[in-house]
LUMKOL-392619 format. One line per 5 residues: their letters; for each residue x, y, z of C-alpha. Coordinates in Angstrom, 2 decimals, padded with zeros to 5 digits. Example, Ala and Ser with C-alpha at 12.3 -4.5 7.8 and 13.67 -1.06 7.14 Angstrom:
2
AS	012.30/-004.50/007.80 | 013.67/-001.06/007.14
***
This chain:
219
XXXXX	192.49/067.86/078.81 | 195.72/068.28/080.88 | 197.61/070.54/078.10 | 194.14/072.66/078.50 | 194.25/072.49/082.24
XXXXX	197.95/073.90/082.03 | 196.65/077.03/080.17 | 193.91/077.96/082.18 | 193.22/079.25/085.40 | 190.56/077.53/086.45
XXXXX	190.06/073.41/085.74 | 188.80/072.70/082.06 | 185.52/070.86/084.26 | 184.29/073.57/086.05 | 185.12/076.11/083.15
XXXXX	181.17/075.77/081.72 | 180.45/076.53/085.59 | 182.92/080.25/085.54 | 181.96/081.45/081.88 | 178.01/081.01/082.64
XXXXX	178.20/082.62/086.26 | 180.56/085.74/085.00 | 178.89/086.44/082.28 | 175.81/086.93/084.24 | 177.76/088.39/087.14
XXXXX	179.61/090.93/084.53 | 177.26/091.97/082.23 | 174.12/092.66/085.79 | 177.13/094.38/087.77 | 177.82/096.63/084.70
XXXXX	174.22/097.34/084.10 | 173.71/098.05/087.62 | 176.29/100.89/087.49 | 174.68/102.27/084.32 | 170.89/102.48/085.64
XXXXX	171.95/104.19/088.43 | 173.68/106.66/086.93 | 170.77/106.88/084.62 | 168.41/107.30/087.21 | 170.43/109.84/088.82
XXXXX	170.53/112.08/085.68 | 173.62/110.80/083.52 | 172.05/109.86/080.27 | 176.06/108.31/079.49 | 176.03/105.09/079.77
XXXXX	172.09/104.80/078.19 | 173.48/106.75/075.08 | 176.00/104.51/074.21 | 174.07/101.44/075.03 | 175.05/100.08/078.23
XXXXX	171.85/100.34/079.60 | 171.41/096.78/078.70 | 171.61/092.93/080.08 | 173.51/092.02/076.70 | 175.90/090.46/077.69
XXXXX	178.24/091.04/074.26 | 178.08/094.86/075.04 | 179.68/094.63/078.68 | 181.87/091.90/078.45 | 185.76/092.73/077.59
XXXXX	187.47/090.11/075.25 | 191.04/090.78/076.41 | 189.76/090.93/080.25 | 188.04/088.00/079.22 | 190.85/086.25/078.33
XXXXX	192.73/087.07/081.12 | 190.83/085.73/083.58 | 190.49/082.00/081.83 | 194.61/082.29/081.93 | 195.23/084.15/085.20
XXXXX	192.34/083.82/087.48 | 191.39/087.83/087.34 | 189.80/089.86/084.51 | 187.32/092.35/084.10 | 184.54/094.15/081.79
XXXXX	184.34/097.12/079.64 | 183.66/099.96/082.68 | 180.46/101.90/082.42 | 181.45/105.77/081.15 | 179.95/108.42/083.62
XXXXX	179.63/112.20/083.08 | 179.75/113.20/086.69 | 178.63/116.72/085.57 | 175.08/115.40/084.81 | 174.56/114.99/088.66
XXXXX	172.59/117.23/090.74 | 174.84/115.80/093.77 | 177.96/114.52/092.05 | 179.28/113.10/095.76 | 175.84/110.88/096.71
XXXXX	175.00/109.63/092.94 | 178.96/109.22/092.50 | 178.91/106.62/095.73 | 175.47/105.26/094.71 | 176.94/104.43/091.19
XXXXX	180.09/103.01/092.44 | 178.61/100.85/095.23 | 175.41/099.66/092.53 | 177.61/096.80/090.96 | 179.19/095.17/094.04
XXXXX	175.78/095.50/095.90 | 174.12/093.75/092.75 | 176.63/090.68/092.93 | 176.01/090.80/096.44 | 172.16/090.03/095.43
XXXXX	173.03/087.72/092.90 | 174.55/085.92/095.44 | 171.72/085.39/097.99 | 169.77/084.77/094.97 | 172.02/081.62/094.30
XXXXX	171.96/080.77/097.31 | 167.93/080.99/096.97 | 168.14/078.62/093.91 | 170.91/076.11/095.57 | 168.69/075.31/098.46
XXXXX	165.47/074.78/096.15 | 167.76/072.42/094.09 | 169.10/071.08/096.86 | 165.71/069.91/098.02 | 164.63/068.66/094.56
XXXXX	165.99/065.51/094.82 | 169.40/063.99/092.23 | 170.08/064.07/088.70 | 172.47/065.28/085.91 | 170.53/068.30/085.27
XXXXX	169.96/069.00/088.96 | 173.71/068.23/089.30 | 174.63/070.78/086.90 | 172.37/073.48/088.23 | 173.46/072.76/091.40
XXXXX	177.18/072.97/090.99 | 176.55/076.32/088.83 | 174.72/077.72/091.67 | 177.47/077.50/094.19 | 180.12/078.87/091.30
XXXXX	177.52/081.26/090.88 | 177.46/081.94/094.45 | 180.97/082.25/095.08 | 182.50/084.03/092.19 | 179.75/086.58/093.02
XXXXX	180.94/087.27/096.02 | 184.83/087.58/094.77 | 183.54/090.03/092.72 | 181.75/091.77/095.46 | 184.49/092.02/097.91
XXXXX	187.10/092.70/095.07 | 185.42/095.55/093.22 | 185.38/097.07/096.63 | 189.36/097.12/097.24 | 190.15/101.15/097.30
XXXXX	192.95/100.18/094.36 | 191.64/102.54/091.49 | 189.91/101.95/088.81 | 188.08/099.32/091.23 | 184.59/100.54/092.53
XXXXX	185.99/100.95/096.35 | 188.54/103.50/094.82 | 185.62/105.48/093.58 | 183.89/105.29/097.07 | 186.47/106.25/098.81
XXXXX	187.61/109.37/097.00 | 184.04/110.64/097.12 | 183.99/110.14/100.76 | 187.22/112.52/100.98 | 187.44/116.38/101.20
XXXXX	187.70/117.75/097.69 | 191.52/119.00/098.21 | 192.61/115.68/099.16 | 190.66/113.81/096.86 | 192.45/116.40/093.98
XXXXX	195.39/115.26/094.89 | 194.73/111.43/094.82 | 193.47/111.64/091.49 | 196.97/112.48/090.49 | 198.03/109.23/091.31
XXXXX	195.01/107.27/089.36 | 197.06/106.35/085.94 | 199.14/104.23/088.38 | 196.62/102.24/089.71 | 196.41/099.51/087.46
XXXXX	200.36/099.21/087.63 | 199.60/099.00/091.67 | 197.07/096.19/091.26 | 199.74/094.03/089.10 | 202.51/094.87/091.46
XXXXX	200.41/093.83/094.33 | 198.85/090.82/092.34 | 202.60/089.07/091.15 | 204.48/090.06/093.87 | 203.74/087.10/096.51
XXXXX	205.31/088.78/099.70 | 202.86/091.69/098.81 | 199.51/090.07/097.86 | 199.73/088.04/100.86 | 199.83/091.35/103.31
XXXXX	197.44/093.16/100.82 | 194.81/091.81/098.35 | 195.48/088.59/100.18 | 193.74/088.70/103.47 | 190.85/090.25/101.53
XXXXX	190.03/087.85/098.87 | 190.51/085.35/101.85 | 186.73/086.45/103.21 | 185.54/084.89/099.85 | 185.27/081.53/101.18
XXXXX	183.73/082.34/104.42 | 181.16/084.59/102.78 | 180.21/081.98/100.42 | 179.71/079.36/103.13 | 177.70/082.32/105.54
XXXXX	175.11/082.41/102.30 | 174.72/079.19/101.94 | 174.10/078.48/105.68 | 171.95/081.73/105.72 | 169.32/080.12/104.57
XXXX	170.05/076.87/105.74 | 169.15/078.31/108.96 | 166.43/079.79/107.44 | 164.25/076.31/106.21
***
């Protein structure tokens, strides 16, 4: 189990815990993006079968893989054909801001569930909901805050540059092939991350524990 644990980001015990909450987390944040667009007019992502809760159709192996090694992956992003919009700008944001949003949900709904179990008494089973639920909870909310850095391809990128004046937002989108390279550069480089991506991943924590205690305070 060590010579696992040396591999892997995350502890080979709480690995069940991480696969079953992102693959839920993944495959609703990637759907979300895809019915909104839908809804808005962009029959894309419904074409090519995204508009879906399959889990095998959203989930990236390779971005799987990298997040069991390194702690950060991703899924296969939802295409969108902006041209299909009536208002490009509002169902652009919309789009964007529908996956974060929906692992924001997820997350009070975890929260929901962890309470209920928490009030159900002890047990293996209950144990193993239980823990779940707060992975559930928290990696939700990672993904949440994460997707909305303004580091493109990331969802808060999107957001932001169709908040800005068309000019300006032309000229960031020169810049957008470098992105991931900015991400990585930010991610490995220690003096960096911890003036960057840092601080911002550090409201993970606190967010979880404000859900949980949300309705705490509520029963």
């Amino acid at each position: 189990m060590e010579f696992f644990n040396s591999f892997l980001a995350f502890d080979i015990q709480i690995l069940p815990y991480i696969i079953i909450s992102l693959m839920i987390a993944f495959t609703v944040h990637e759907f979300a993006h895809a019915y909104v667009a839908y809804k808005f007019g962009d029959p894309t992502a419904k074409r090519q079968g995204r508009l879906t809760l399959n889990p095998s159709v959203h989930l990236d192996p390779l971005g799987t893989i990298f997040l069991l090694l390194f702690g950060f992956g991703w899924a296969r992003p939802v295409p969108v054909n902006r041209f299909n919009f009536k208002n490009p700008r509002l169902a652009g944001i919309l789009t964007s801001v529908a996956g974060p949003l929906s692992n924001l949900l997820m997350a009070f709904i975890g929260g929901f569930i962890l309470l209920v179990i928490a009030g159900l008494g002890d047990g293996p089973i209950l144990n193993f909901i239980f823990s779940l639920c707060f992975w559930f909870i928290y990696l939700n909310v990672l993904l949440f805050v994460f997707n909305l850095i303004p580091i493109p391809p990331l969802d808060g990128y999107r957001i932001v540059s169709d908040l800005l004046p068309n000019d300006t937002r032309a000229k960031l989108s020169q810049y957008e092939i470098y992105g991931v390279l900015i991400f990585l550069i930010l991610v490995l480089v220690k003096p960096l991350y911890n003036v960057t991506i840092g601080p911002i991943l550090g409201l993970v924590p606190r967010l979880t524990e404000w859900i949980i205690l949300f309705y705490g305070g509520l029963f």
